[in-house]
C-alpha positions in Angstrom: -25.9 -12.6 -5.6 -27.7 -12.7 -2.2 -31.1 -13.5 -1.8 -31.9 -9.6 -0.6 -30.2 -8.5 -4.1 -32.3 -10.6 -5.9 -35.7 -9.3 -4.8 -34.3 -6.2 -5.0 -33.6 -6.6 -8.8 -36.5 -8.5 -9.6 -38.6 -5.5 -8.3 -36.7 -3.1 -10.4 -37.1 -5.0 -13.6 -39.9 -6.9 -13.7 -42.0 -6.9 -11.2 -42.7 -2.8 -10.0 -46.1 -3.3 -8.8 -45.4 -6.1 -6.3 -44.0 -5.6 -2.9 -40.3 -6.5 -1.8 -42.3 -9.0 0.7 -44.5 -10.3 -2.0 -41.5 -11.3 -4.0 -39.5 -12.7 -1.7 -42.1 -14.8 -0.9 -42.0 -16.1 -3.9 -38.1 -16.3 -4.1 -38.7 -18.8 -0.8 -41.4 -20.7 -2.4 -39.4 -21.2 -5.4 -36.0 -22.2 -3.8 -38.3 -24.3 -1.4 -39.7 -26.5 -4.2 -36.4 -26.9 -6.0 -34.7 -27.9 -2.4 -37.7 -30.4 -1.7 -37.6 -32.1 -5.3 -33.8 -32.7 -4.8 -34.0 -33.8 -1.3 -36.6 -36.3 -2.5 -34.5 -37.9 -5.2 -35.5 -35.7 -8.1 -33.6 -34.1 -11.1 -34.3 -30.4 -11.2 -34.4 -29.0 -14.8 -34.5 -25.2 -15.6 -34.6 -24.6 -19.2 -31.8 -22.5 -20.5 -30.7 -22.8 -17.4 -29.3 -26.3 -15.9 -30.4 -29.6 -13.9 -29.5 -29.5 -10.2 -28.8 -33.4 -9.3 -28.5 -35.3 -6.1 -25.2 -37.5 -6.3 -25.0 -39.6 -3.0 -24.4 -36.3 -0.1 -23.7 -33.9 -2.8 -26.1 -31.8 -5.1 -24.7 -31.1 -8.9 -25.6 -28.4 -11.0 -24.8 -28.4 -14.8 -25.6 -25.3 -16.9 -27.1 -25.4 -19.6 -24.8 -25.6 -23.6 -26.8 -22.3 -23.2 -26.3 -20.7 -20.5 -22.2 -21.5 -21.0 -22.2 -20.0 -24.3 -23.8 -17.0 -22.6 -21.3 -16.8 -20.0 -18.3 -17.5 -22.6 -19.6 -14.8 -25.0 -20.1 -12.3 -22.8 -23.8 -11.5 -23.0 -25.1 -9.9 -20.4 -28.8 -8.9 -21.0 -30.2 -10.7 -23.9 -33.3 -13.0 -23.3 -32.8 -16.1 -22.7 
């Protein structure tokens, strides 16, 4: 999903009073905290989610035992 897509659907389904601008601002300042914490040697953890990790040059995500059991079964809009 592109970052365009995602504003888009946020504004859809959660957030219909906000503007497309508004959002993606906070789409930036959300990516932009997760890129700084990793860049600086930080573990990113998203409940439900996955940890984004900085291994040497390379970043690793792992999903969540939740998030894969989502993905395995199927589920597509259940909360999570």
């Amino acid at each position: 999903m592109k970052r365009k897509a995602l504003v888009q659907r946020l504004k859809q389904d959660h957030f219909t009073k906000l503007s497309k601008k508004k959002i993606s601002h906070m789409v930036n300042f959300l990516i932009n905290n997760i890129k700084g914490a990793i860049q600086s040697g930080e573990d990113v953890k998203i409940s439900g989610f996955g940890t984004f990790r900085r291994r040497q040059k390379r970043i690793v995500f792992k999903p969540s035992k939740k998030l894969l059991w989502k993905l395995a079964t199927g589920l597509k809009r259940s909360k999570m």
